[in-house]
BAVO-394351 format. One record per residue (C-alpha): residue number from 1; x, y, z. Coordinates in Angstrom, 1 decimal. Example, Ala and Ser with C-alpha at 12.3 -4.5 7.8 and 13.67 -1.06 7.14 Angstrom:
2
  resi      c1      c2      c3
     1    12.3    -4.5     7.8
     2    13.7    -1.1     7.1
! end
This chain:
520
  resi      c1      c2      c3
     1    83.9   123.8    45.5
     2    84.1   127.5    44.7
     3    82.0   127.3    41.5
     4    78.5   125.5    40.5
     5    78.7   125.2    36.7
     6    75.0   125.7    35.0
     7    73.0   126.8    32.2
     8    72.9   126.4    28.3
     9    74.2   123.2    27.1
    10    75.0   122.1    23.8
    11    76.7   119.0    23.7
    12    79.9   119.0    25.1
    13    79.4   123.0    25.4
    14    78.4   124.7    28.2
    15    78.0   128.5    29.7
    16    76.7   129.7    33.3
    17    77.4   131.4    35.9
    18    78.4   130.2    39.3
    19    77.4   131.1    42.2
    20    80.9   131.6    44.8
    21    80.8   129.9    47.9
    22    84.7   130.5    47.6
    23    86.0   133.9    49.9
    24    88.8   134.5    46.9
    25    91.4   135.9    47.2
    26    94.8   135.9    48.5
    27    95.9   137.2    52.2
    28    96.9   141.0    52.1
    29   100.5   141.7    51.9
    30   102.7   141.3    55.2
    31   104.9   143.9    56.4
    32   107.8   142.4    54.9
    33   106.0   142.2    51.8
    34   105.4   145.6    51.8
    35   108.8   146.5    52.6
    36   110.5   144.7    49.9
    37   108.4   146.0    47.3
    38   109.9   148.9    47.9
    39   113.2   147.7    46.9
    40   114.0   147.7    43.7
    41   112.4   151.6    43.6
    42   114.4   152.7    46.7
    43   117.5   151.3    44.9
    44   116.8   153.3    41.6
    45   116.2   156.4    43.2
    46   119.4   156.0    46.2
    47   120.8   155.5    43.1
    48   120.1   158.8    41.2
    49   121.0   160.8    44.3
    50   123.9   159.0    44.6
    51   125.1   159.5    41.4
    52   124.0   163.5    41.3
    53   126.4   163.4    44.1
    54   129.1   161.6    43.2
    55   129.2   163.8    39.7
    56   129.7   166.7    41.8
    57   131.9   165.5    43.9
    58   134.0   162.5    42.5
    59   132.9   162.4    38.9
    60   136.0   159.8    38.0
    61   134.7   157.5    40.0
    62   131.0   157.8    38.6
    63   132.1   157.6    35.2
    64   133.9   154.7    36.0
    65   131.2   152.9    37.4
    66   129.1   153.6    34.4
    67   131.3   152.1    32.6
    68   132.0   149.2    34.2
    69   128.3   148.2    34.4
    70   128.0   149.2    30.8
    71   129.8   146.8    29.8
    72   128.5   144.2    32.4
    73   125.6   144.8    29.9
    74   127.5   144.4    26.7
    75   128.6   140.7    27.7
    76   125.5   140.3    28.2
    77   124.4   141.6    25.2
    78   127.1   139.0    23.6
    79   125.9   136.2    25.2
    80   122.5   137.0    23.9
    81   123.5   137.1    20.8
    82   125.0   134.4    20.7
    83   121.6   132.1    22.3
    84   119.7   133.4    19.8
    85   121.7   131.7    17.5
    86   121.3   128.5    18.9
    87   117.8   129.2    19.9
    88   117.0   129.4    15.9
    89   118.9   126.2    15.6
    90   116.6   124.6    18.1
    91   113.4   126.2    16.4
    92   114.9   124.3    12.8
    93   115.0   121.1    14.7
    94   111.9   121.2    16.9
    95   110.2   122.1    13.7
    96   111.4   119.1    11.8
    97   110.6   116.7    14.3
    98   108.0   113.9    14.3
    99   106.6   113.9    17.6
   100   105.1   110.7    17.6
   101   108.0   108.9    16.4
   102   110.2   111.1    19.3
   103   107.2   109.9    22.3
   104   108.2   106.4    21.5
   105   111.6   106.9    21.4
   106   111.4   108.3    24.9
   107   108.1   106.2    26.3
   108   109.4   104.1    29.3
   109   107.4   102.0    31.7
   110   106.0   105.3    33.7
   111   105.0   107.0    31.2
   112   101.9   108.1    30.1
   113    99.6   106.8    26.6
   114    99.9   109.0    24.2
   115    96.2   109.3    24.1
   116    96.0   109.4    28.3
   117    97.3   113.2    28.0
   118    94.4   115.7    27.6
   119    95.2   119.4    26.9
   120    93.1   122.0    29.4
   121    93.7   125.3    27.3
   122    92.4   128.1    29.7
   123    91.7   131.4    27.6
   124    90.9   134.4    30.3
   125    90.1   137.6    28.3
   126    88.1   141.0    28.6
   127    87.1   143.0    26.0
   128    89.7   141.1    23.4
   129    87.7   141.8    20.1
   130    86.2   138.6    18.2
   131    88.7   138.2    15.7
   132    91.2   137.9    17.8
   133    90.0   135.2    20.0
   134    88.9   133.6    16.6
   135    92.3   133.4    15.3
   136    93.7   132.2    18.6
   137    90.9   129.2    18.3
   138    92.0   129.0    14.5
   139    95.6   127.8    15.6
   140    94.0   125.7    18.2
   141    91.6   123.8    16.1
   142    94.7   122.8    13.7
   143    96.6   120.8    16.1
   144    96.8   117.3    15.5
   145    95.6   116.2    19.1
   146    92.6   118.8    19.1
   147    90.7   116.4    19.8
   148    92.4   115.4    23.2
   149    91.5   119.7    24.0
   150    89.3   120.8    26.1
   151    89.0   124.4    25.5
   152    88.3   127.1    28.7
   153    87.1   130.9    27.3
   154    87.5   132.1    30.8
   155    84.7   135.4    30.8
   156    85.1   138.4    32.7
   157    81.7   139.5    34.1
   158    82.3   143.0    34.0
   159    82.2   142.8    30.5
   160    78.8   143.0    29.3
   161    78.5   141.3    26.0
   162    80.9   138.7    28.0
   163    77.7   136.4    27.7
   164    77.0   137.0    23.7
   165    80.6   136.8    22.8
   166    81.0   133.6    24.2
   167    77.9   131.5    23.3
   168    78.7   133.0    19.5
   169    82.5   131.7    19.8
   170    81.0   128.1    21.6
   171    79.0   127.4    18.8
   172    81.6   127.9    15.7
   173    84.3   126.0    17.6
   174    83.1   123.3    20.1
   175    83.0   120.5    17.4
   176    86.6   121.0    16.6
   177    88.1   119.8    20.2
   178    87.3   117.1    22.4
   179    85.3   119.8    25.0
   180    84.9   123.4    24.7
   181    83.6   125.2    27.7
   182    82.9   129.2    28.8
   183    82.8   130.4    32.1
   184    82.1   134.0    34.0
   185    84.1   135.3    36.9
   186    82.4   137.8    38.9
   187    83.5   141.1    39.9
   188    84.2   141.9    43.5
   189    85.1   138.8    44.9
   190    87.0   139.9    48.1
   191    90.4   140.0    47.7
   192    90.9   140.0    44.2
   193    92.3   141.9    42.0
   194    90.4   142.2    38.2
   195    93.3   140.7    36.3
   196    94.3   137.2    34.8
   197    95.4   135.6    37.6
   198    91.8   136.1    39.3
   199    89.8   134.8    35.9
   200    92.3   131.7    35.2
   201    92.0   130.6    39.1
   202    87.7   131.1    38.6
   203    87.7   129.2    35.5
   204    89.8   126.3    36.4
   205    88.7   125.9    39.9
   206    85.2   125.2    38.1
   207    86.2   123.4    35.1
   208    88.4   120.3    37.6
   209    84.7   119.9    39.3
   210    83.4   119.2    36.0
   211    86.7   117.1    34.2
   212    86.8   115.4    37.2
   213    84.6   115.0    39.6
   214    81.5   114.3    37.0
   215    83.1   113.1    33.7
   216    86.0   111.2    35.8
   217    89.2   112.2    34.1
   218    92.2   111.3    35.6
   219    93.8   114.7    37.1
   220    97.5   113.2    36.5
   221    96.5   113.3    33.1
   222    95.1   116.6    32.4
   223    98.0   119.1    31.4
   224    96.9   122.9    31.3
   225    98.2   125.6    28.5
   226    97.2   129.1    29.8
   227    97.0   131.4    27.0
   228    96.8   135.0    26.5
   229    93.8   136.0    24.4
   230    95.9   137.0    21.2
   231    98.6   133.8    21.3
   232    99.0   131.9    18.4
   233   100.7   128.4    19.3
   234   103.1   126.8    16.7
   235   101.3   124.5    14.9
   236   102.9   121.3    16.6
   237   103.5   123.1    20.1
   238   100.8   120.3    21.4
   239   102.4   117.5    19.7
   240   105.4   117.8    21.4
   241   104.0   119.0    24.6
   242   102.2   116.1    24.6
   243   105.4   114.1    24.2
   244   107.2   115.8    26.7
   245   104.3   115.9    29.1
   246   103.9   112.2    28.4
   247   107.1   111.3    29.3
   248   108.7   113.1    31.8
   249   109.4   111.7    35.1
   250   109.2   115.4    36.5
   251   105.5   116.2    34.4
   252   104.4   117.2    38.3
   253   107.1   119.4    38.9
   254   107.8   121.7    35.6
   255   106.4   124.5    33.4
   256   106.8   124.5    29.9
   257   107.4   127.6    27.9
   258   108.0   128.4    24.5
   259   109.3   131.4    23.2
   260   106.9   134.8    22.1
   261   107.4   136.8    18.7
   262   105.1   139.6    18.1
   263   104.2   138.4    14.7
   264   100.5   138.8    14.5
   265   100.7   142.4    13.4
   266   104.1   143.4    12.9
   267   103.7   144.5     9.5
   268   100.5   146.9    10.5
   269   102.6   148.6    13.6
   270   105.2   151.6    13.0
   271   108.8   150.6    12.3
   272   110.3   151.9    15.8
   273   107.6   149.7    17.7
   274   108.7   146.8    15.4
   275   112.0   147.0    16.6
   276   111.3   147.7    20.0
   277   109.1   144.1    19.7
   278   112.0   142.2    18.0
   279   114.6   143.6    21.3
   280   111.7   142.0    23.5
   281   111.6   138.6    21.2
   282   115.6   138.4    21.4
   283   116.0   138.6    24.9
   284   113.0   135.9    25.1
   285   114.4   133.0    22.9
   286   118.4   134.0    24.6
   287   117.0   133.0    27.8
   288   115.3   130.2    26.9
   289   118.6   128.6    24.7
   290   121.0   130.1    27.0
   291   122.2   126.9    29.2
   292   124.3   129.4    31.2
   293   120.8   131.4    32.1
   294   117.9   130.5    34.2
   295   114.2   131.5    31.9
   296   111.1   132.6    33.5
   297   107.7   131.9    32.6
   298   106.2   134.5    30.0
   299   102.6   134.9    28.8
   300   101.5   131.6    27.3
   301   102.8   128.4    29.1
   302   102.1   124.7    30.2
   303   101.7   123.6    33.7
   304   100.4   120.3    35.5
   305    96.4   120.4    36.4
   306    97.9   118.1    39.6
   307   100.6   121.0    40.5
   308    97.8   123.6    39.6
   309    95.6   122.3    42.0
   310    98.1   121.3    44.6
   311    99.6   125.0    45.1
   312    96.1   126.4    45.5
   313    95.8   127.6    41.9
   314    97.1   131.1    40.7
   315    97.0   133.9    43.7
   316    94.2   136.1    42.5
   317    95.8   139.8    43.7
   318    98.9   139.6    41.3
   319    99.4   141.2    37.9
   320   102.9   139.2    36.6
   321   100.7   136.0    37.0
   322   103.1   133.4    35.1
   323   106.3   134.6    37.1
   324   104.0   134.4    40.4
   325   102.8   131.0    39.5
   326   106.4   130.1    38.9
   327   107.5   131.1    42.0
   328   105.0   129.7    44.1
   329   105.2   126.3    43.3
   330   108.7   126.9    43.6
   331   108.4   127.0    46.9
   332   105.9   125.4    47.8
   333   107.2   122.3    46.4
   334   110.7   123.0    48.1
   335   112.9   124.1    45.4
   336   112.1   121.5    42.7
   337   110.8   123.3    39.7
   338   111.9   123.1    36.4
   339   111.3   125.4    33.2
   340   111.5   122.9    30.1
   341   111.5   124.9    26.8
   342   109.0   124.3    23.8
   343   111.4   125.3    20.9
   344   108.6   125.9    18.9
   345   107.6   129.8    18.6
   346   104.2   131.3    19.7
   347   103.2   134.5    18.1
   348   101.4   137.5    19.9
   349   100.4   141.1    18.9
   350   101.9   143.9    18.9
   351   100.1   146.9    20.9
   352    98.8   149.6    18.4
   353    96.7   152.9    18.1
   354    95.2   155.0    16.5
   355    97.8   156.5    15.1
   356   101.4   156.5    16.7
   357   101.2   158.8    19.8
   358    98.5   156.6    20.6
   359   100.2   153.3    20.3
   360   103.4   154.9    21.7
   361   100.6   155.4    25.1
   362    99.5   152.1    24.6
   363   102.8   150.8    24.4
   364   104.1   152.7    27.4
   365   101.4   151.1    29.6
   366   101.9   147.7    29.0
   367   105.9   148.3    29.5
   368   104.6   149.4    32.7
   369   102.2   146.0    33.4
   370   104.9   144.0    32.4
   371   107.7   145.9    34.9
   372   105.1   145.1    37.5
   373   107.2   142.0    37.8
   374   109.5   143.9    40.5
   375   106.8   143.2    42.9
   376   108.1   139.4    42.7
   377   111.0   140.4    44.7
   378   109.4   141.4    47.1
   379   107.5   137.8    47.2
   380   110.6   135.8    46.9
   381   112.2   137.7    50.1
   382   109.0   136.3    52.0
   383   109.1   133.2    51.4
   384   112.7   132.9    51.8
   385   112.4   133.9    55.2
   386   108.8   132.1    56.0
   387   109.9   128.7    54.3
   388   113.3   127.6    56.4
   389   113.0   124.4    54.6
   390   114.6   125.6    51.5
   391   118.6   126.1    51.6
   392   119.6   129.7    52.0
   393   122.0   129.2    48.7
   394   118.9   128.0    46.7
   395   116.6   130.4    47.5
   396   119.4   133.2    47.4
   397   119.8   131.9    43.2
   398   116.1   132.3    42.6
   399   116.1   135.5    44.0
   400   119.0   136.8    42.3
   401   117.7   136.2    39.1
   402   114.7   137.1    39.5
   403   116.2   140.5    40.9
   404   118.5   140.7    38.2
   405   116.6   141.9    35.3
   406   114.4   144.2    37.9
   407   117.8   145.8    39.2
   408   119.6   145.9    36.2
   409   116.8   147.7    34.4
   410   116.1   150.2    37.0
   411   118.8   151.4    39.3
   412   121.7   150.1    36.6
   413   120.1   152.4    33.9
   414   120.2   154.9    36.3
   415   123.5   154.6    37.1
   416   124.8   154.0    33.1
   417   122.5   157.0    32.1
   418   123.3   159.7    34.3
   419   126.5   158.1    35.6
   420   128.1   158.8    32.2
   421   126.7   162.1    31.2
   422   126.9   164.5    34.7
   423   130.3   164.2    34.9
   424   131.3   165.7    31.9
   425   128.3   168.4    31.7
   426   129.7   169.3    35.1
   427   133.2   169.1    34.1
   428   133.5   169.5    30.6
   429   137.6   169.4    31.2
   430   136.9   165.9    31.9
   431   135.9   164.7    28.6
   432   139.3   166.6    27.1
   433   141.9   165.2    29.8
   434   140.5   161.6    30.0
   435   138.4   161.0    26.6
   436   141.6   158.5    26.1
   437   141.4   156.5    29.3
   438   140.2   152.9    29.8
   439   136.8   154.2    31.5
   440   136.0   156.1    28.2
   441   137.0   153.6    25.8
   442   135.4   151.0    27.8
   443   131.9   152.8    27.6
   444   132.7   153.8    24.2
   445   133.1   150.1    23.1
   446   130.2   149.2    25.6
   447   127.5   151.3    23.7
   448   128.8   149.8    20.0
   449   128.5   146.7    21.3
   450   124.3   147.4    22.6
   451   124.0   149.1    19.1
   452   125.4   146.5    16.9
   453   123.6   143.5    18.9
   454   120.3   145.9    18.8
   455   120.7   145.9    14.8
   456   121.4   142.6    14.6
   457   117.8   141.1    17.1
   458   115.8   143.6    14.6
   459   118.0   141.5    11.3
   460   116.9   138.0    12.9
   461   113.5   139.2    14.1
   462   112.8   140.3    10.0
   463   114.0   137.3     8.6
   464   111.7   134.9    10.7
   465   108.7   137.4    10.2
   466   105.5   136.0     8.3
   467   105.4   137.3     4.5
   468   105.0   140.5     4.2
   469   101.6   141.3     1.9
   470   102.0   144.6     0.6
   471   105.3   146.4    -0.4
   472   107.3   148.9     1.2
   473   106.6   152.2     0.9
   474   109.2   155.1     1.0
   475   108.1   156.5     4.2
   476   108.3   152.9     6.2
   477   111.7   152.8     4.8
   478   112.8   156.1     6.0
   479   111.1   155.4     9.3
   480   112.8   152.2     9.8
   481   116.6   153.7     9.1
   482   115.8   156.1    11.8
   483   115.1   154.4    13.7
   484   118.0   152.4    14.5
   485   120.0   155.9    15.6
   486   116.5   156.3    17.9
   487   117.2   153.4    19.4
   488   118.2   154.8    22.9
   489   115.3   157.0    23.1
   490   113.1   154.3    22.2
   491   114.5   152.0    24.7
   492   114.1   154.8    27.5
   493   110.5   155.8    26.7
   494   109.3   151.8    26.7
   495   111.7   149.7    28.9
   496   113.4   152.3    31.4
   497   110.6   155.0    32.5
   498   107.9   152.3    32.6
   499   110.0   150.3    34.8
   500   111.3   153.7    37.0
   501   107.6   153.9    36.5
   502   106.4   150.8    38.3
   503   109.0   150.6    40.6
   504   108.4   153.7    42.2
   505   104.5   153.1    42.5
   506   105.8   150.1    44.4
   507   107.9   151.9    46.9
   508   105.2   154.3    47.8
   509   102.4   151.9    48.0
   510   100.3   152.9    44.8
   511    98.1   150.4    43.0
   512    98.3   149.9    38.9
   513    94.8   149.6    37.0
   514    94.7   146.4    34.8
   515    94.3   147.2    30.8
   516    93.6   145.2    27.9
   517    96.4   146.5    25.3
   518    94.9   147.5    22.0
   519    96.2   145.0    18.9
   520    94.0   145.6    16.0
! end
């Protein structure tokens, strides 16, 4: 086993250090792998240079495309709209529902006792201040099957009250679940990288020795919730995991995800970052109650202990850690994955400052983490070609979608942006002759359609917002009007350049640092 578990005990607590006997680690990228990281930033940039010289020398056809990809978008932006709709639906219902009475309406002969099904909630974190880990433990503590929780504050080493924080957190909370546990991951474990997926893999690696090889839990049983530092689960998201886990033929073989609103401290951030959360938040819950889309993992999910183990745990060198995970088990079990939504809303923070340059910085670089996503493709190309086992047409729609967003958001902005703006500052006679044509209209109606749709995530996102304690003032007002004609420069400074951003360093080969995003 990588990890000997020892040191203070207290109860059911307990806090050491191991000592590795485990290389860590994943296997350096192939050559392939390297290749296709590339991809998505070779695309943006053969973009732009095709674009600078198609506006020179066929700027029609440019604008054209623009347009025809601008309103690719728009549907899109329809469709959304129209999932969020139903996603709040779902939330109404999921919230109203008696979990106990819906497990035995769905129990059949294989599945699990309600009371079989034990909840592994893994918190890696680094330098998350104390109230925020103590609210996260709040939310946890008030779940009705706390007691069937075994709670994991996975430690960084390299942080050095790491040690103090924990033992202080272990002894407020442990009575309130059925375990509570710390652990320390080491730096410089070869191979790894000092992110999540490194500190989950440490901790839970350890913590199966100790469920299962000394206490004797049953791994089918044991269902783990990964959780960011900061994520507040819905009060009943465990009830009716619990359920679902309980009762699914397919508990083996799925992730469950529910969808993220920054909540925690949207009233305490500036009005264009609040709306720039609530477009995030939209998109979220739209691909989660969109039948006609496929979601992706995000942040705080749900994921068999038995498939955990079974894929080899998270790969320790990898920043988008829940997309990763996804994917491996993907295909390592052949194709037969699942993503089962949790209609019932987590709630993160928001990234702030110290005032709003700063927090516009802070904001910027975890745009930039997130966009590290691309670097999926890359992965997904691999195994498509090392893992023959998996049809072509399969592996060619996990792919796609996971390319989608990457492309779309890279070398389609590049293509809408400057596609429909160097043709007429190089030909200014175009904008007179044609301004009547379908490809003007149709980007015309495009961008009305974005803006609208934009207004109307930031309307649902303030109406399901927590109270708000203190009025308005005059000046948040004003801010928040402007910032709705702001919109497309907000929208380039924290989704397009950070992903331009990442992509790039992924096409020449150079690393991103890990940071903890500041939130109070």
């Amino acid at each position: 086993m990588p990890y000997q578990l020892g040191g203070n005990r207290r109860n059911n607590v307990q806090f050491g250090v191991g000592r590795s006997v485990w290389a860590g680690g994943s296997p350096p990228p192939t050559l392939p792998e390297r290749v296709f990281d590339g991809v998505p930033g070779f695309l943006a940039w053969l973009s732009f240079l095709l674009v600078v010289a198609g506006a020179v020398n066929a700027p029609l056809i440019v604008f054209t495309l623009a347009a025809v990809i601008a309103a690719y978008l728009a549907g899109r932006f329809i469709m959304a709209g129209i999932a969020n709709l139903r996603g709040l639906r779902l939330i109404r219902q999921w919230e109203q529902t008696n979990w106990r009475e819906e497990y035995y309406r769905r129990r059949t002969a294989d599945s699990l006792a309600w009371e079989d099904v034990l909840h592994v909630v893994v918190i890696p974190n680094y330098k998350e201040e104390l109230v925020v880990l103590r609210q996260t433990l709040d939310r946890l503590a008030i779940q009705s099957v706390a007691k069937q929780m075994i709670v994991v504050l996975a430690m960084e080493a390299g942080e050095a009250q790491a040690a103090m924080k924990a033992d202080t957190l272990l002894g407020e909370y442990a009575h309130c679940f059925r375990h509570m546990f710390a652990t320390l991951h080491p730096r410089g474990i070869s191979g790894e990288l000092q992110v999540k997926s490194a500190n989950e893999t440490w901790a839970l690696r350890s913590i199966k020795r100790r469920l299962v090889e000394e206490i004797g839990y049953n791994l089918d049983h044991l269902v783990i919730t990964t959780s960011d530092a900061d994520s507040l689960l819905h009060p009943h998201y465990m009830e009716a995991l619990t359920c679902l886990f309980a009762t699914s033929p397919n508990r083996h073989a799925a992730v469950w995800q529910a969808p993220i609103r920054y909540h925690s401290n949207i009233w305490d951030i500036h009005p264009a970052l609040g709306l720039i959360h609530a477009y995030s938040s939209a998109w979220e819950l739209a691909y989660l109650a969109a039948p006609w889309w496929h979601p992706l993992p995000i942040s705080t999910y749900s994921i068999s202990f038995k498939l955990t183990d079974e894929v080899g745990y998270w790969d320790t060198d990898v920043i988008a850690d829940e997309l990763h995970m996804f994917l491996k088990c993907f295909f390592r079990r052949g194709g037969a994955m699942d993503i089962i939504p949790i209609f019932l809303p987590f709630s993160g923070y928001a990234v702030t400052g110290d005032n709003f340059i700063d927090a516009c910085k802070n904001r910027y670089s975890q745009s930039l983490r997130h966009a590290w996503g691309a670097k999926e493709l890359g992965y997904t190309m691999v195994q498509m070609i090392e893992r023959p086992d998996i049809s072509f047409g399969l592996g060619l729609r996990i792919l796609l979608r996971v390319a989608h967003d990457n492309i779309m958001a890279g070398a389609g902005w590049v293509i809408i942006t400057f596609g429909a703006q160097l043709p007429i500052l190089l030909y200014p006679s175009l904008l007179v002759n044609s301004w009547q044509s379908p490809p003007f209209l149709l980007i015309q109606v495009a961008f009305l359609v974005v803006a609208i749709l934009g207004i109307l995530f930031w309307a649902i996102d303030m109406r399901v917002r927590p109270p708000r304690q203190r009025p308005w003032t005059f000046k948040e007002v004003v801010l928040t009007i402007l910032s709705f004609p702001l919109l497309p420069v907000l929208t380039l400074i924290f989704l397009a350049l950070p992903v331009i951003d990442a992509q790039t360093r992924l096409l020449l080969g150079i690393p991103l640092q890990f940071k903890v995003a500041r939130k109070v």
